[in-house]
ZAVO-746514 format. One record per residue (C-alpha): chain; y negated, z, x negated; residue number from 0. Coordinates in steps of 0.05 Angstrom, whole numbers, plus 5000, padded with zeros to 4 digits. Layout:
N
  chain  north    up  east  resi
      A      Y     Z     X   NUM
...
***
This chain:
462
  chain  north    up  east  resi
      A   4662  5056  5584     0
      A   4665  4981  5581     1
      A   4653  4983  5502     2
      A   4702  5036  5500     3
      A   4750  4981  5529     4
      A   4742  4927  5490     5
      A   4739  4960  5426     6
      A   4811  4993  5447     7
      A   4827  4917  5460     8
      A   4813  4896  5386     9
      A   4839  4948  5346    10
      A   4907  4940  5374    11
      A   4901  4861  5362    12
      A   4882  4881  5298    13
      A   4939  4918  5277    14
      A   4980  4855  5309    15
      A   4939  4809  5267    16
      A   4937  4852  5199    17
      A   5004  4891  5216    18
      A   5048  4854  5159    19
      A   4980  4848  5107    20
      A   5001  4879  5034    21
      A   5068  4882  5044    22
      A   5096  4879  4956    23
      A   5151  4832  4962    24
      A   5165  4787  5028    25
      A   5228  4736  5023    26
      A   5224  4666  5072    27
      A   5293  4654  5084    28
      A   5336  4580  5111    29
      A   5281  4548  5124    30
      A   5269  4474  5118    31
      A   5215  4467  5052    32
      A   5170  4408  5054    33
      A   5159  4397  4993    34
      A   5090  4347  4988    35
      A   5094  4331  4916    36
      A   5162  4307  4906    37
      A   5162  4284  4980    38
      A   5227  4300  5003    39
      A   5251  4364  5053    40
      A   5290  4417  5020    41
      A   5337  4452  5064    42
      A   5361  4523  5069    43
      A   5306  4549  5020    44
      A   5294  4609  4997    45
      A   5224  4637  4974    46
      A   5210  4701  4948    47
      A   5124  4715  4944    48
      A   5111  4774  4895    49
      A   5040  4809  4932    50
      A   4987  4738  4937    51
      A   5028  4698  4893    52
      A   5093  4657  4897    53
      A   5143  4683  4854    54
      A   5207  4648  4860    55
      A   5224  4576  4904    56
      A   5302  4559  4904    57
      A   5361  4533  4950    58
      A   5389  4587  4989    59
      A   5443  4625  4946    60
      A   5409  4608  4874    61
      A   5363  4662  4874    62
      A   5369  4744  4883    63
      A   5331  4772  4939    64
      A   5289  4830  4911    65
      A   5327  4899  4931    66
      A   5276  4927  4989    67
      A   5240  4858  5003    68
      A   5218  4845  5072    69
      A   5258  4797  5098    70
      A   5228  4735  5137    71
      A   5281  4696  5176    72
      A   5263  4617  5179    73
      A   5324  4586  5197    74
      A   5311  4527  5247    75
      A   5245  4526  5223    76
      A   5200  4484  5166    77
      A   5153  4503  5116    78
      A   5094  4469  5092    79
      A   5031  4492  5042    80
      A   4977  4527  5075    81
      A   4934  4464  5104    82
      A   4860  4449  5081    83
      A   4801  4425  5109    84
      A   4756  4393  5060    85
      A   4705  4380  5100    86
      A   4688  4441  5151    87
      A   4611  4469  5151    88
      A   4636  4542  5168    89
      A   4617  4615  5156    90
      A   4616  4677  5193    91
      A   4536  4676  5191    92
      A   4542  4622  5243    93
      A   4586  4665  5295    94
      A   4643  4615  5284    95
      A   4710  4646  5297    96
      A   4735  4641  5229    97
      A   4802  4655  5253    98
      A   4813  4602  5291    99
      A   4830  4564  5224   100
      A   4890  4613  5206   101
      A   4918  4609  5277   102
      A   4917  4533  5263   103
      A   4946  4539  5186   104
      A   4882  4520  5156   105
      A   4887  4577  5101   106
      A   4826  4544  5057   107
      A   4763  4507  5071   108
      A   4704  4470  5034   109
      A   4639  4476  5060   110
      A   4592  4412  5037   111
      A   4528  4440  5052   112
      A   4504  4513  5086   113
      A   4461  4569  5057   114
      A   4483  4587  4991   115
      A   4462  4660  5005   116
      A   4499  4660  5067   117
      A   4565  4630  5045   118
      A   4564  4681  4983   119
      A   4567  4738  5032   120
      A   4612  4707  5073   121
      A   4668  4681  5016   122
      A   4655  4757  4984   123
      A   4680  4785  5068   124
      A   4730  4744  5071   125
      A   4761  4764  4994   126
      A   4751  4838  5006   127
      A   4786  4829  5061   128
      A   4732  4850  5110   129
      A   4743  4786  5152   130
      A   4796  4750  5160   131
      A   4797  4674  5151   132
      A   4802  4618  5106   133
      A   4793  4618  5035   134
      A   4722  4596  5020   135
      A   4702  4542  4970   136
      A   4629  4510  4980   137
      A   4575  4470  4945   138
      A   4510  4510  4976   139
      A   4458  4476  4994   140
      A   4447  4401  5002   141
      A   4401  4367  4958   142
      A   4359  4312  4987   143
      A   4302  4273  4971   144
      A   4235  4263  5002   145
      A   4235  4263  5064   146
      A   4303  4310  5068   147
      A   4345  4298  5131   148
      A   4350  4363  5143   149
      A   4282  4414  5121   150
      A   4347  4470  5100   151
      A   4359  4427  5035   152
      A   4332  4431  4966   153
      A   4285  4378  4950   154
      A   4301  4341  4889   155
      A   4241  4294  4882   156
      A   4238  4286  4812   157
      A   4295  4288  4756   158
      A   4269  4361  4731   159
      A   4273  4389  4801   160
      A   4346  4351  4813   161
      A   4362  4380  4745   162
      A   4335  4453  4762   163
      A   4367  4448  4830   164
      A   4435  4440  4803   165
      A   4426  4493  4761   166
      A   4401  4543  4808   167
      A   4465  4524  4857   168
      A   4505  4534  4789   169
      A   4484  4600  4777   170
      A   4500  4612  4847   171
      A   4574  4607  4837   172
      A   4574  4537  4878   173
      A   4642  4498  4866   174
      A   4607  4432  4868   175
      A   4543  4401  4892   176
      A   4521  4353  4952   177
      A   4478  4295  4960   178
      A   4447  4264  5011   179
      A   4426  4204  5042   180
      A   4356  4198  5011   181
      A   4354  4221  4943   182
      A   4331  4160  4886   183
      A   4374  4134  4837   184
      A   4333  4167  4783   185
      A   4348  4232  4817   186
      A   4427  4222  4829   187
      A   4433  4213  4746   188
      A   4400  4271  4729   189
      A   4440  4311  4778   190
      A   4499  4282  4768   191
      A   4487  4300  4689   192
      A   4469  4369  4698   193
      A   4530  4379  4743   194
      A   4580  4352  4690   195
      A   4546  4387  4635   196
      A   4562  4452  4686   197
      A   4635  4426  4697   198
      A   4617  4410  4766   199
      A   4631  4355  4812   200
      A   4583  4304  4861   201
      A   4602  4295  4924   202
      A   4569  4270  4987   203
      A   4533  4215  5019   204
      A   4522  4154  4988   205
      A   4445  4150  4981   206
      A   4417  4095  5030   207
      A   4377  4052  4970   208
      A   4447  4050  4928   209
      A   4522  4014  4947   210
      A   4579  4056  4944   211
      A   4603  4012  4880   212
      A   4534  4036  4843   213
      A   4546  4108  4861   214
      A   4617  4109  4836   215
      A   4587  4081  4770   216
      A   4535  4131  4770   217
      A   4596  4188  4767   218
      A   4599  4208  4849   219
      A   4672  4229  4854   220
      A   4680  4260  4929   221
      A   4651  4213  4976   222
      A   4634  4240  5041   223
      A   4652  4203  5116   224
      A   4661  4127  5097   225
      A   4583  4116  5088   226
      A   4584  4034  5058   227
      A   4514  4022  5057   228
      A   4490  3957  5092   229
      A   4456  3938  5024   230
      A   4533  3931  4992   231
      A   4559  3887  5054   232
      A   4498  3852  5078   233
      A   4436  3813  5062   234
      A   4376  3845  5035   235
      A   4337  3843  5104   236
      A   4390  3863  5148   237
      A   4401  3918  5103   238
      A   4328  3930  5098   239
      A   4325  3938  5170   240
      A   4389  3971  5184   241
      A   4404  4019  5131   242
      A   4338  4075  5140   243
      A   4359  4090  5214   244
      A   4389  4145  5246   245
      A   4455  4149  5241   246
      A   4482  4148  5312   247
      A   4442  4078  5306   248
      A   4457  4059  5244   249
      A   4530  4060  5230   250
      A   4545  4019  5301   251
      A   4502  3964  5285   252
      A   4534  3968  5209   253
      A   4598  3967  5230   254
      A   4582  3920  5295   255
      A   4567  3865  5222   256
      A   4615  3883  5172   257
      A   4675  3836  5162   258
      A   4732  3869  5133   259
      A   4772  3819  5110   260
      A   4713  3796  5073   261
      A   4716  3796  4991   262
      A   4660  3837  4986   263
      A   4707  3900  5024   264
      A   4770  3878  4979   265
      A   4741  3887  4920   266
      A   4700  3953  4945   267
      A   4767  3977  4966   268
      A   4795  3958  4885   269
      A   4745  4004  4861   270
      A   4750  4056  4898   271
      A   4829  4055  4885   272
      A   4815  4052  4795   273
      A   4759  4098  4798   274
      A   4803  4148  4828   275
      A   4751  4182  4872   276
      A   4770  4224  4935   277
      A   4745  4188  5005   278
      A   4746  4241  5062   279
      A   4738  4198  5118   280
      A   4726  4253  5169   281
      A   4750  4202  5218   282
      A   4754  4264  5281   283
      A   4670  4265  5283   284
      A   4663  4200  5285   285
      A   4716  4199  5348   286
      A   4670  4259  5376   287
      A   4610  4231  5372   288
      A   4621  4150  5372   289
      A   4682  4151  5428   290
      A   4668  4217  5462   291
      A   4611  4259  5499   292
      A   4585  4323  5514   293
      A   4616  4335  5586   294
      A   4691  4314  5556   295
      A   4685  4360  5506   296
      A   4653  4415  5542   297
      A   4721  4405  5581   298
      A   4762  4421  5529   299
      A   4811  4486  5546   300
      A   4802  4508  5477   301
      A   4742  4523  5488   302
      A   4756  4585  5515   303
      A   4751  4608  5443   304
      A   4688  4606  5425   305
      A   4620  4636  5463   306
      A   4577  4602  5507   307
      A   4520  4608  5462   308
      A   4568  4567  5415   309
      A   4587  4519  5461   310
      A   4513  4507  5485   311
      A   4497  4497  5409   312
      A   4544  4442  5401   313
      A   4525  4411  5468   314
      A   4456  4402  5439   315
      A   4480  4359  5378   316
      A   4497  4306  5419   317
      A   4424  4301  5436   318
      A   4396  4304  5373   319
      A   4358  4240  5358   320
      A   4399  4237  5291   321
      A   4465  4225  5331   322
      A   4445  4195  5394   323
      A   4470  4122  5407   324
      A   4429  4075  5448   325
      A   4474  4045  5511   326
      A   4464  3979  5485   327
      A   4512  4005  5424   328
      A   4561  4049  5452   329
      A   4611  3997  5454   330
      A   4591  3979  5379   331
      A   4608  4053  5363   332
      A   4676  4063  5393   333
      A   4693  3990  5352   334
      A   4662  4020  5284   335
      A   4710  4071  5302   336
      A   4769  4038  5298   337
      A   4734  3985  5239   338
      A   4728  4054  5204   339
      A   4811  4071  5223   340
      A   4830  3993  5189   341
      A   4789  4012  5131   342
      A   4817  4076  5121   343
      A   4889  4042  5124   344
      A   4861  3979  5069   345
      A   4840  4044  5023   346
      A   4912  4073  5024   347
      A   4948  4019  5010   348
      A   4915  4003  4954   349
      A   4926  4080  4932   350
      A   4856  4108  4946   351
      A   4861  4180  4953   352
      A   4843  4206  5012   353
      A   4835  4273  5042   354
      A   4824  4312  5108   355
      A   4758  4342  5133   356
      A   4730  4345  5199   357
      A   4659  4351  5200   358
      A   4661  4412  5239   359
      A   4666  4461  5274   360
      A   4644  4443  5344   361
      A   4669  4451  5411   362
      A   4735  4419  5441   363
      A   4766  4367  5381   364
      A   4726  4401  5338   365
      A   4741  4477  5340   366
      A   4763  4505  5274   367
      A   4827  4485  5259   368
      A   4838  4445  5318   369
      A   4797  4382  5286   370
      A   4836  4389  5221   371
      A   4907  4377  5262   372
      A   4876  4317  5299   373
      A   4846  4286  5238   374
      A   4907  4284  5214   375
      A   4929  4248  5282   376
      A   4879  4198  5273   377
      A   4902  4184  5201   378
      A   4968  4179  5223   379
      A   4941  4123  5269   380
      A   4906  4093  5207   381
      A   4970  4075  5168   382
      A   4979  4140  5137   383
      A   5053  4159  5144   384
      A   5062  4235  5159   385
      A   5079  4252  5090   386
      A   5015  4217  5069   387
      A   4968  4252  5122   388
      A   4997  4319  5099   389
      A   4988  4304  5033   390
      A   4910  4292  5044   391
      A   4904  4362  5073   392
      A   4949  4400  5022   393
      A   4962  4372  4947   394
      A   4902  4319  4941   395
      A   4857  4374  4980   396
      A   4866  4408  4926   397
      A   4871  4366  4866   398
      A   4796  4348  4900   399
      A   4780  4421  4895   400
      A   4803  4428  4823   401
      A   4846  4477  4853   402
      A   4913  4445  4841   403
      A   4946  4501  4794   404
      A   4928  4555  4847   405
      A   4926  4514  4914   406
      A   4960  4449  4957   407
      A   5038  4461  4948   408
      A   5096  4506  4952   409
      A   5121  4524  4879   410
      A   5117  4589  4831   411
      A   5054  4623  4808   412
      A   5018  4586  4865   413
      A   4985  4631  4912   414
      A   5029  4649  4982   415
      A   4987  4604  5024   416
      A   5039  4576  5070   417
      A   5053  4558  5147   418
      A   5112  4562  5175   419
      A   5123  4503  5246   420
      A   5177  4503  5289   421
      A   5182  4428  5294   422
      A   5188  4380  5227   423
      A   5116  4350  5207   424
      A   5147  4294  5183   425
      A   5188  4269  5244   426
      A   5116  4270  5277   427
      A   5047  4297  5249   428
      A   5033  4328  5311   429
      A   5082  4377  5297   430
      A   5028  4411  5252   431
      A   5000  4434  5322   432
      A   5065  4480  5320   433
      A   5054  4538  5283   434
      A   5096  4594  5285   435
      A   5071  4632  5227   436
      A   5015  4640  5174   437
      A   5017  4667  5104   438
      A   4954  4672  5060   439
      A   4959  4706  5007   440
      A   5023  4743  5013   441
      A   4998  4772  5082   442
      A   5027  4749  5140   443
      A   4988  4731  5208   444
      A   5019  4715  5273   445
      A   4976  4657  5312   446
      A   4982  4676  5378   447
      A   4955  4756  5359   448
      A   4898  4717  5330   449
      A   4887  4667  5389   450
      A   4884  4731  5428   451
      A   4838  4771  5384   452
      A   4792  4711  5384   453
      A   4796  4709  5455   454
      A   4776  4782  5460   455
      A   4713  4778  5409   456
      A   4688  4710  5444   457
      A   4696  4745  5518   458
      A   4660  4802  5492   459
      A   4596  4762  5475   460
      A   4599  4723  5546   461
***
């Protein structure tokens, strides 16, 4: 009887959820456009979305509304491209509620490192429209050298195997690949020349025996967290001794040493600006983990959710040896913290483009779509101004996709990905907390119906 129950309980959230999916034409009308690329609000706009794409963007009054459109009213209201979160290690072979991320207006996410096998199945769910979540975008597996940090990587020992790896991942229908924190230099060319010669990008860690100046060189483009190794900043036996630990450890005592008004940062902070790479600084885990704890985040209301098995999972990361910071360095990690905020705010005024990833999910400041909205606090807090935070999850999220013609603003032949707040983002970034509706793809989802359906499903496995 009690299964009965809640799977009565679902289907009608369901039809809340789904109840506006496929309809042909839908018209957004007086609401306030933020438009990112031009970075200026349009008022009383008028958008007409043809099935998944955008059809028409105009001021209210230059543009026919389709005879027999449905009709979305958004006066008093502002509009903003469907957010993105370039840094999220999701899918639904995890249990994570995937639609926590449309409740929040994260309509897209890239996933730097998971199961390639897994995240195929998952991104072909979520476009047959058999779950509902984010659009999917993902490199597969990481590739690591010998030892791997984690055993779930492919080990690219040797330039054949690097080569073969990035193959493989290619075949796969990967949209870039990862590295990680131990592959060799010898390695990082060969897979950074099978990946161009597959049209496909390098992003990740920087390698612990190179700088971040030598990767850029090597052709990394999306760097991963703000990983300056101590070998670019310090002498050869600090670095020695600092740069192979853990990195709960290791980036306190880095940062506890780095000077940043030093020469060595300025002119780190040059190149990164004329290479034009992306830096996704991922800011919110290193708040979790450097400034936080397990009992304050186990606290966290939003919590309600996700399972217990879930929040038990996450619990157990902050125990890991990898993360775990010694007392003698806590106060060292909160500072490399903020160290990490000041660099973040050197790298965009010198034009560095930077985008928004979390690191997660995990419980409380991390739950799906939650950690996107306050990593774009945190930027904010950096320097960013709130047209520059949005930016970094919306147009440059998707210029570092290479999704920029389909994805990351709000114009014609783009596809309806779209959130609608009821407070201006750019008064405030915390207004992105203040969704009122969500559009992917021409189908329309109403937060709270998926807050609740969430709810249900994460009850249900209690």
């Amino acid at each position: 009887m009690k299964r009965v129950l809640w799977l009565a309980i679902l289907l009608i959230l369901a039809g809340r959820v789904c109840g506006q999916a496929g309809v042909g034409t839908l018209v957004i009308r007086g609401g306030t456009l933020v438009d990112v690329r031009a970075g200026k609000e349009v008022p009383n706009t008028i958008i007409v979305i043809r099935d998944e794409h955008i059809d028409q963007v105009a001021a209210q009054g230059k543009v026919e509304i389709p005879e027999g459109a449905q009709i979305m009213d958004a006066r008093g209201k502002w509009i903003i491209p469907g957010l993105i979160d370039s840094h999220a290690h999701a899918g639904d072979y995890t249990g994570d509620p995937l639609k926590l991320y449309l409740a929040n207006g994260v309509t897209t996410i890239r996933n730097p490192g998971g199961n390639v096998t897994e995240l195929r199945l998952t991104r072909e769910r979520l476009e047959s429209g058999r779950l509902i979540g984010p659009r999917l975008y993902f490199s597969g597996n990481i590739l690591d050298g010998n030892p791997p940090v984690w055993t779930t990587s492919l080990l690219v020992d040797t330039p054949e195997r690097a080569r073969s790896a990035v193959n493989f991942l290619a075949d796969q229908g990967v949209d870039f690949v990862k590295v990680y924190n131990n592959v060799k230099e010898l390695e990082l060319a060969a897979i950074i020349e099978a990946a161009t010669a597959r049209g496909l990008p390098v992003a990740g860690h920087i390698p612990r025996t190179l700088t971040m100046t030598r990767a850029i060189e090597m052709g990394m483009t999306r760097l991963e967290h703000i990983r300056v190794t101590g070998k670019e900043m310090l002498s050869a036996e600090e670095a020695e001794k600092i740069d192979p630990l853990p990195v709960g450890k290791r980036e306190a005592m880095l940062w506890q040493r780095f000077d940043l008004s030093s020469e060595k940062f300025r002119v780190l902070v040059q190149r990164l600006a004329t290479s034009r790479v992306f830096l996704d600084p991922t800011l919110v885990t290193g708040e979790y983990f450097n400034a936080s704890n397990a009992e304050a985040e186990k606290s966290d209301l939003n919590n309600k959710y996700v399972s217990t098995e879930f929040i038990e999972g996450a619990a157990r990361s902050f125990k890991n040896p990898l993360f775990q910071i010694p007392p003698e360095l806590k106060a060292a990690a909160v500072e490399a913290v903020h160290k990490q905020q000041q660099f973040v705010e050197m790298c965009n005024e010198a034009g560095v483009r930077i985008i928004a990833g979390t690191d997660g999910p995990n419980m409380g400041r991390l739950l799906p779509g939650f950690g996107l909205q306050r990593e774009l606090e945190l930027l904010a807090e950096a320097g960013l101004s709130p047209l520059q935070a949005l930016r970094a999850a919306t147009s440059t999220a998707a210029e570092a996709l290479g999704k920029e013609d389909r994805l990351g603003t709000v114009e014609p032949s783009k596809l309806a990905d779209l959130v609608v707040l009821d407070a201006d983002p750019l008064v405030a970034i915390q207004n992105v907390r203040k969704v009122r509706t969500v559009i992917q793809g021409g189908k329309v989802y109403e937060p709270k119906a998926l807050l609740e359906q969430t709810l249900v499903e994460a009850q249900k496995k209690q």
